[in-house]
Chimera marker file (.cmm) of the C-alpha trace (Angstrom):
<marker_set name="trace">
<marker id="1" x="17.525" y="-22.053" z="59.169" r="1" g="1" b="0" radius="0.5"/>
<marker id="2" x="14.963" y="-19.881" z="57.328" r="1" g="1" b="0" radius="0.5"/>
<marker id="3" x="15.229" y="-16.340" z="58.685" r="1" g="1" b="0" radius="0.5"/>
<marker id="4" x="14.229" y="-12.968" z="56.850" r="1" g="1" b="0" radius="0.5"/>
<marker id="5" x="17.639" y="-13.201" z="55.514" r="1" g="1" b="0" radius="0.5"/>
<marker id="6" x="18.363" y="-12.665" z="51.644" r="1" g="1" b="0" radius="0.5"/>
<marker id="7" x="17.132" y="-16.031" z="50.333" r="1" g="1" b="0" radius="0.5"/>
<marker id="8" x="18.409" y="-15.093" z="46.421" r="1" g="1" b="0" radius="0.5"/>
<marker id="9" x="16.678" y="-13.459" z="43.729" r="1" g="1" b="0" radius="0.5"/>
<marker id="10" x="13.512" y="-14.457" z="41.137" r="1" g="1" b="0" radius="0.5"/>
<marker id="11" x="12.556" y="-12.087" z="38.194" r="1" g="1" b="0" radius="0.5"/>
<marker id="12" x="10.654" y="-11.841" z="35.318" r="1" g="1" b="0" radius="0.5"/>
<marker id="13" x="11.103" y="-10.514" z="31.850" r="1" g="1" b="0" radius="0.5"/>
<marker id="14" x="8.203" y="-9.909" z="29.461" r="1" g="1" b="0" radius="0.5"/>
<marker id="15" x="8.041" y="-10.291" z="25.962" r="1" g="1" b="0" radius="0.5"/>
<marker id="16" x="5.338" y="-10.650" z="23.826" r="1" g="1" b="0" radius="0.5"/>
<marker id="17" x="5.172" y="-14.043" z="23.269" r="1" g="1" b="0" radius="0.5"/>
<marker id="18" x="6.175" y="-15.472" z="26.545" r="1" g="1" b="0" radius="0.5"/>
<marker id="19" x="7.354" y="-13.683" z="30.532" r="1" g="1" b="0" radius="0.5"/>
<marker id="20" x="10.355" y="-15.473" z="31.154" r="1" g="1" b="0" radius="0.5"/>
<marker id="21" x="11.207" y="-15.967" z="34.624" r="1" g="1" b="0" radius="0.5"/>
<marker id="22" x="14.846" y="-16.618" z="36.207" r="1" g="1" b="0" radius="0.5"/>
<marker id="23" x="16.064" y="-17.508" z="39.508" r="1" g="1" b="0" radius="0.5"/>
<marker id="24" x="19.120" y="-17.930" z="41.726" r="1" g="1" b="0" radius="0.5"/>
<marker id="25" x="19.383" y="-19.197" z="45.428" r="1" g="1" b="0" radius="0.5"/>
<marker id="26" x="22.371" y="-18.135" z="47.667" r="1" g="1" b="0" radius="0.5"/>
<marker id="27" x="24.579" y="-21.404" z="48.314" r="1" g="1" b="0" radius="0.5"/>
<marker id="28" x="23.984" y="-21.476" z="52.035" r="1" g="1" b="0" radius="0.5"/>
<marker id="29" x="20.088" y="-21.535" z="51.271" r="1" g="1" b="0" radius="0.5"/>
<marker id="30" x="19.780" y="-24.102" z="48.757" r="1" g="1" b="0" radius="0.5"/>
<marker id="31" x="17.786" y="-27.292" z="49.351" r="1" g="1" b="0" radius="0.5"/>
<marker id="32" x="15.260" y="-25.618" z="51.382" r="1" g="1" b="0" radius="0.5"/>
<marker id="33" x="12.821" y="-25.001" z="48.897" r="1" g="1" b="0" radius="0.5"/>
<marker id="34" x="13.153" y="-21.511" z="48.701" r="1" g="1" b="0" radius="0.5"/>
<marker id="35" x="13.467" y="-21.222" z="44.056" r="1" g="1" b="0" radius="0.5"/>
<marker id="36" x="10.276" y="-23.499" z="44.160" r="1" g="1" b="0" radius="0.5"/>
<marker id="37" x="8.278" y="-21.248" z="45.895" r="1" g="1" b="0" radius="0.5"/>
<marker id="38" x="9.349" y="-18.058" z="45.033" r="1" g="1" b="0" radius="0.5"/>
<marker id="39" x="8.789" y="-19.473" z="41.268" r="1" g="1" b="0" radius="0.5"/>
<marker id="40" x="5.723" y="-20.880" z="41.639" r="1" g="1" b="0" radius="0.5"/>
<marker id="41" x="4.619" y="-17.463" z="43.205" r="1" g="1" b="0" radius="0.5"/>
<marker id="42" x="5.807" y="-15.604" z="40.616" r="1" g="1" b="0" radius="0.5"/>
<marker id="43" x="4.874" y="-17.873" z="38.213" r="1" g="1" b="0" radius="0.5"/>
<marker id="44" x="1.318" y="-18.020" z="39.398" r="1" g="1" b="0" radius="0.5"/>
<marker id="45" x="1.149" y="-13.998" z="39.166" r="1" g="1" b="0" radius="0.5"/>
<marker id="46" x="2.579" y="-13.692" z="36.208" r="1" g="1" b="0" radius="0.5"/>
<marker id="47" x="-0.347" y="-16.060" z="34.029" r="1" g="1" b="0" radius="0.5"/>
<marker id="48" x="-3.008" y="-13.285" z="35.104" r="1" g="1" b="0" radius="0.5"/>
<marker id="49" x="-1.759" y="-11.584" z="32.527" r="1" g="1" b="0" radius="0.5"/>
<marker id="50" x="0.114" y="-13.951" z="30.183" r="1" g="1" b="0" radius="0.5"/>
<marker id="51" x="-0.866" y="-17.435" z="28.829" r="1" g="1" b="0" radius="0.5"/>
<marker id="52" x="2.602" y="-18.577" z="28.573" r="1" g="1" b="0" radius="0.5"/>
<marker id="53" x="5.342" y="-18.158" z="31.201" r="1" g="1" b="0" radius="0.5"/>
<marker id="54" x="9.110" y="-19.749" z="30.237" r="1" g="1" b="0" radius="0.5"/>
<marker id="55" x="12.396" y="-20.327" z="31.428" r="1" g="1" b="0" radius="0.5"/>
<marker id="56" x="15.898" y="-20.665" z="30.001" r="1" g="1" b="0" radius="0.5"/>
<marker id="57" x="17.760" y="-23.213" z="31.761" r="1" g="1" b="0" radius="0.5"/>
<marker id="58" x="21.414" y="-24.942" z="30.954" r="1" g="1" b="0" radius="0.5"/>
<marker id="59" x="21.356" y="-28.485" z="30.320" r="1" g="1" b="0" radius="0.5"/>
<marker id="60" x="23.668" y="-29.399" z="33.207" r="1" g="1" b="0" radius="0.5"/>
<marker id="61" x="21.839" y="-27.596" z="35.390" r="1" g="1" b="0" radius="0.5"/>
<marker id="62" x="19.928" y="-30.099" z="37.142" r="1" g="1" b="0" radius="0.5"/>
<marker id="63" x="19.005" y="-28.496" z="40.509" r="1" g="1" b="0" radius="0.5"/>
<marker id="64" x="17.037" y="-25.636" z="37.958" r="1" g="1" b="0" radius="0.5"/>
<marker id="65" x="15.562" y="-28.515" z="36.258" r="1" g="1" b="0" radius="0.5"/>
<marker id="66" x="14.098" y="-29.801" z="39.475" r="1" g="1" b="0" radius="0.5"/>
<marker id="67" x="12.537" y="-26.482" z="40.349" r="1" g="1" b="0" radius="0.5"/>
<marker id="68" x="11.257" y="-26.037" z="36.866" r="1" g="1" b="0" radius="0.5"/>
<marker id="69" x="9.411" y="-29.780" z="37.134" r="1" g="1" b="0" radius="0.5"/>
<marker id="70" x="8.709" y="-29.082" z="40.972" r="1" g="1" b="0" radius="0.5"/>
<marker id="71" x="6.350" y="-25.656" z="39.244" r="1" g="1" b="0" radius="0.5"/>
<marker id="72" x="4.888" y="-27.383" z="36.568" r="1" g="1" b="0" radius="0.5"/>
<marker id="73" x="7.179" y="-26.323" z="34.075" r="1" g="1" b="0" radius="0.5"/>
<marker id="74" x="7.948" y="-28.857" z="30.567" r="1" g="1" b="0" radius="0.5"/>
<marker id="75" x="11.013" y="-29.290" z="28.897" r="1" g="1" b="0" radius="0.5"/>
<marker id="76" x="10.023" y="-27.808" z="25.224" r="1" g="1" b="0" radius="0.5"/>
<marker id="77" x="12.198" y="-28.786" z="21.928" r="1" g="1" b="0" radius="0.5"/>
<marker id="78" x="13.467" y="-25.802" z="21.647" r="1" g="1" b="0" radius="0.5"/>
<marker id="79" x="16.977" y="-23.337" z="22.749" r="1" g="1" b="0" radius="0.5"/>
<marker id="80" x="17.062" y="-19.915" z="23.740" r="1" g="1" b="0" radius="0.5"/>
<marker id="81" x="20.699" y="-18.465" z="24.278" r="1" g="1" b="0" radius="0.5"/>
<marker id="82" x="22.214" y="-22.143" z="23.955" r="1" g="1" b="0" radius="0.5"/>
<marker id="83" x="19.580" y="-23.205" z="26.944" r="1" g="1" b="0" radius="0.5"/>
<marker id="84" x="16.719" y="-24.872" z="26.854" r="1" g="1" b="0" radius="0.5"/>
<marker id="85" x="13.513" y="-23.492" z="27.283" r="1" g="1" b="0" radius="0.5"/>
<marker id="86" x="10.789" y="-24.727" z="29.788" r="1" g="1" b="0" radius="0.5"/>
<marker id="87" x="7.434" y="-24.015" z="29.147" r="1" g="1" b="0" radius="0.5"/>
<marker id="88" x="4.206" y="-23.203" z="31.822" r="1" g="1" b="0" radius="0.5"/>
<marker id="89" x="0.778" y="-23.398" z="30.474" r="1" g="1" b="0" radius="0.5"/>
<marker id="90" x="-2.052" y="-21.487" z="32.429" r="1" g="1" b="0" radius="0.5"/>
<link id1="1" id2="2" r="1" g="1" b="0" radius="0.2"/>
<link id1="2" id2="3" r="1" g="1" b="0" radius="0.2"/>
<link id1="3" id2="4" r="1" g="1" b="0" radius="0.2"/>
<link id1="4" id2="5" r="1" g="1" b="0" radius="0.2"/>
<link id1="5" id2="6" r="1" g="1" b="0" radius="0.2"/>
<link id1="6" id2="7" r="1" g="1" b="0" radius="0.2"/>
<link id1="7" id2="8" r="1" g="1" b="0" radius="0.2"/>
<link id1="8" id2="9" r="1" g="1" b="0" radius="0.2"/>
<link id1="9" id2="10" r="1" g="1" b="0" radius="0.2"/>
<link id1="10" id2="11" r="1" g="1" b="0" radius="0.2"/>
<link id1="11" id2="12" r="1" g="1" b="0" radius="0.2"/>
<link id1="12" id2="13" r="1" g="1" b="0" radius="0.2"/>
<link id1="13" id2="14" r="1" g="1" b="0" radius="0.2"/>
<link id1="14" id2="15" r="1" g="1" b="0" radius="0.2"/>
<link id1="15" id2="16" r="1" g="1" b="0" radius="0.2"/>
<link id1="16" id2="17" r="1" g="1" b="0" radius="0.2"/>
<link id1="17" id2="18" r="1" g="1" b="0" radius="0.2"/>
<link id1="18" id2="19" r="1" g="1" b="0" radius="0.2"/>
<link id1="19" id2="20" r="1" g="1" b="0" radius="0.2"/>
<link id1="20" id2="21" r="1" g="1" b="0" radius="0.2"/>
<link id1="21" id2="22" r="1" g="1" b="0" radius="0.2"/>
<link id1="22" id2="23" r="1" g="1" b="0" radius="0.2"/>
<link id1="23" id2="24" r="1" g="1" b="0" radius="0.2"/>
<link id1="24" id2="25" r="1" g="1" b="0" radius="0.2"/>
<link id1="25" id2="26" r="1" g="1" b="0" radius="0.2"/>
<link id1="26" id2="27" r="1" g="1" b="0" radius="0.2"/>
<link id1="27" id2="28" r="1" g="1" b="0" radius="0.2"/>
<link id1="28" id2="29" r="1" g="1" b="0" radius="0.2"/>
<link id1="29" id2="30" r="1" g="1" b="0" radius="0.2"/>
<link id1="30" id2="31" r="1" g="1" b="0" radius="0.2"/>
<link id1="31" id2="32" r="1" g="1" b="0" radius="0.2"/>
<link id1="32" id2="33" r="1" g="1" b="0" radius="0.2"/>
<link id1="33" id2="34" r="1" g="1" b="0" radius="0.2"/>
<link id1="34" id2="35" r="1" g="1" b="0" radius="0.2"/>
<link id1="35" id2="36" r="1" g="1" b="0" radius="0.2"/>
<link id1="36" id2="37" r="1" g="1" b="0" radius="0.2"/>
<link id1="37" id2="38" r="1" g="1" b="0" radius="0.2"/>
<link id1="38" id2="39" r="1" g="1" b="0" radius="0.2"/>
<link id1="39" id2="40" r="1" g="1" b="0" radius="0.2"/>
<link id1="40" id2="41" r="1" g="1" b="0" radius="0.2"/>
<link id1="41" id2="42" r="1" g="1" b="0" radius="0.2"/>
<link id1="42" id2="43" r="1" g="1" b="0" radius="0.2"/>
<link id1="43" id2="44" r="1" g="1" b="0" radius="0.2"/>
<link id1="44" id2="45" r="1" g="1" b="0" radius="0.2"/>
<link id1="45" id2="46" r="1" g="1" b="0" radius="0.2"/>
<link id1="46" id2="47" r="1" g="1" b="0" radius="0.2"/>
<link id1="47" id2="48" r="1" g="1" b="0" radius="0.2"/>
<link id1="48" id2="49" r="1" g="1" b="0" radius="0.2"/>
<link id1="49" id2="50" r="1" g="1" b="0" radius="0.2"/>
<link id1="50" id2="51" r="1" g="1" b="0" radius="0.2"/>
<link id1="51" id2="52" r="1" g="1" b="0" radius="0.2"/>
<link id1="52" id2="53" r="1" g="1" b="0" radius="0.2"/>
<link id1="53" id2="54" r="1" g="1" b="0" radius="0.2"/>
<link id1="54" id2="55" r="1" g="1" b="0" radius="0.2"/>
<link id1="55" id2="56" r="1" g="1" b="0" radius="0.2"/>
<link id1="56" id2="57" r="1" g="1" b="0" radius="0.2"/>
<link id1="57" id2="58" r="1" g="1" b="0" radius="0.2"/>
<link id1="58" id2="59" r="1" g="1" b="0" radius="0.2"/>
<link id1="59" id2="60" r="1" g="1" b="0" radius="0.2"/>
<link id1="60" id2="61" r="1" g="1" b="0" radius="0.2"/>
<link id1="61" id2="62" r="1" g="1" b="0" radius="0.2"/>
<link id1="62" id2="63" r="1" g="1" b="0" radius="0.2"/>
<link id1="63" id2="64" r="1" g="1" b="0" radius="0.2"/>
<link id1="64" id2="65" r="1" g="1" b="0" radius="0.2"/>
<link id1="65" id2="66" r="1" g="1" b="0" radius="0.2"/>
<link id1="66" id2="67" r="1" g="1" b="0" radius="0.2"/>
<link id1="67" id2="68" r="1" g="1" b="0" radius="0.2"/>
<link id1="68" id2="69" r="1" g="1" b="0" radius="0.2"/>
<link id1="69" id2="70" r="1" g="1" b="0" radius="0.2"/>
<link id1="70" id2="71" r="1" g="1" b="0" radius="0.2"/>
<link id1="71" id2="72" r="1" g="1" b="0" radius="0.2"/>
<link id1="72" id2="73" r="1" g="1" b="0" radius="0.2"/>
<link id1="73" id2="74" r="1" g="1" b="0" radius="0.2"/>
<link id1="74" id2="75" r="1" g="1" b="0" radius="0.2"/>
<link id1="75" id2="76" r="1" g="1" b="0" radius="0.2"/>
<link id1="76" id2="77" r="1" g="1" b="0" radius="0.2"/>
<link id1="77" id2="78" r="1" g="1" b="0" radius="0.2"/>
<link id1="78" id2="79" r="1" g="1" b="0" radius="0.2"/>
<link id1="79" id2="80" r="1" g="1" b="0" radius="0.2"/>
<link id1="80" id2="81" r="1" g="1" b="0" radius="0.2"/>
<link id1="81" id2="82" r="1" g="1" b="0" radius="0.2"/>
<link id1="82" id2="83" r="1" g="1" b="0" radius="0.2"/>
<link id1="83" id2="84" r="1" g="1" b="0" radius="0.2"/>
<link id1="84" id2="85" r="1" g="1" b="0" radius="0.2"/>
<link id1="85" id2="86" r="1" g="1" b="0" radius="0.2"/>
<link id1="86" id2="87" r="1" g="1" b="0" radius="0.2"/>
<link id1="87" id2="88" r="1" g="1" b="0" radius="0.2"/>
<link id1="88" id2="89" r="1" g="1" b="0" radius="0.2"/>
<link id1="89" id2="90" r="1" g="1" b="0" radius="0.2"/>
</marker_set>
């Protein structure tokens, strides 16, 4: 099924104490691992220049969760926007 189709989108938003990275995955390419690598890419990238790279993800958002753990992202204590935020130590 993977084709050089539009797959979805990854970004990253920097701030000065964290990037922040976000991700979405077209429904007809879900469950093909296409978040987890694009993230870990990204992710990867992004802590040559920043120690600390987070996301923002809903609590009932489970299928985020997974690609968070799947990258080596941790669930922190703490909320951003009513999410919570998932941290990624170089």
């Amino acid at each position: 099924m993977l084709d050089d189709a539009p797959a979805g989108w990854v970004q990253a938003t920097i701030r000065d104490e964290a990037a922040l990275v976000a991700y979405a995955v077209l429904p007809e390419r879900r469950r093909h691992g296409v978040a987890a690598e694009a993230v870990a890419a990204l992710t990867a990238w992004l802590h040559q220049e920043h120690p600390f790279v987070e996301a923002n993800i809903a609590d009932d958002n489970l299928a985020s969760q997974a690609v968070a753990r799947r990258c080596g992202f941790i669930r922190t204590g703490r909320t951003r926007g009513g999410e919570a935020v998932w941290r990624h130590t170089s």
